[in-house]
C-alpha positions in Angstrom: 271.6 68.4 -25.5 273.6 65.9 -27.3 276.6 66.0 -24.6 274.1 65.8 -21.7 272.5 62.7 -23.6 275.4 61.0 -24.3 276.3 61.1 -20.3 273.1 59.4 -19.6 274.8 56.1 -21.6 278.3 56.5 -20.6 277.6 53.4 -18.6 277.4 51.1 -21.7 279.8 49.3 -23.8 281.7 51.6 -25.9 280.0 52.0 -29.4 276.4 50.5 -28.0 275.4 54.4 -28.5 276.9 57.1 -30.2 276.2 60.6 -31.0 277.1 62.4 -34.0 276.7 66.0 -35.4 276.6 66.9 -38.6 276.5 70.5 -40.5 274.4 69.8 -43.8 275.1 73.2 -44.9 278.4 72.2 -45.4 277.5 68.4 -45.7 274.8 68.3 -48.5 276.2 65.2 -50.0 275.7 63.5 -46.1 271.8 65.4 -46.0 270.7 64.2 -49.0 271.8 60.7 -48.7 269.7 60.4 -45.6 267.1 62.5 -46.8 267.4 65.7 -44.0 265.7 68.5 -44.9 264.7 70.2 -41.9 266.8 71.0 -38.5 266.9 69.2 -36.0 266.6 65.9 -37.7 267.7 62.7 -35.5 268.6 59.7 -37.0 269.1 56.0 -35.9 271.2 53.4 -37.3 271.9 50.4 -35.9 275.0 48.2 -36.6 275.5 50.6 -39.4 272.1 50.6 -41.3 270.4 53.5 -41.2 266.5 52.1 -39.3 263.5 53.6 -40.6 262.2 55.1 -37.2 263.1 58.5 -37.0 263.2 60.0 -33.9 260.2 62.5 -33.6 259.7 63.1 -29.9 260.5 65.7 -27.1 263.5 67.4 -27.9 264.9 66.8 -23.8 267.2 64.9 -22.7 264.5 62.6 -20.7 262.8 62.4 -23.7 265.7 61.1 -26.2 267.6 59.2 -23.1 263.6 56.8 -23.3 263.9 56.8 -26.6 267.3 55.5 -27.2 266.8 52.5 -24.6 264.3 51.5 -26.2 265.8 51.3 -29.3 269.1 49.3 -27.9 266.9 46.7 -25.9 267.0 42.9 -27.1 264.3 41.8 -28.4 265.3 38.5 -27.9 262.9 36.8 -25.4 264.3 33.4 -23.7 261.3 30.8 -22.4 261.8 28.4 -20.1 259.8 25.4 -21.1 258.2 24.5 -24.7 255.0 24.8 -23.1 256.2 29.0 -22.1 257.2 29.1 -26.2 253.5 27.4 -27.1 251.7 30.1 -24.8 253.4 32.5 -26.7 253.1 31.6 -30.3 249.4 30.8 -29.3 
């Protein structure tokens, strides 16, 4: 699943999204740092902090491909007027 997801974002800037494995049987320093104790566990950092919201969804491509765009959208909004900004604050 993780190769087939990772196609779905080859269109992107490198390093916008990467996916990573990692054994914790043979990684329990890396598992208990992050706090994994069960299998599959997805995590999600962003710019190299670790963000609270775990993936918990659909284990599907579809499902994680939604997921993942979500979580790389801006959430910077741009307005065209100060009256658009007031509207919005309001």
């Amino acid at each position: 699943m993780q190769i087939e997801a990772s196609n779905k974002f080859s269109n992107l800037p490198p390093g916008k999204v990467t996916f990573a494995s990692v054994d914790c049987d043979r990684n329990p320093t890396i598992a208990q740092k992050y706090s994994v104790n069960k299998y599959p566990t997805l995590k999600i950092f962003r710019n190299g902090e670790l963000i609270k919201k775990e993936y918990r969804g659909q284990r599907s491509v579809d499902a994680l491909a939604e997921f993942v765009n979500k979580q790389t959208q801006s959430t910077v909004q741009s307005f065209s007027s100060k009256g658009d900004l007031a509207m919005k604050i309001d």
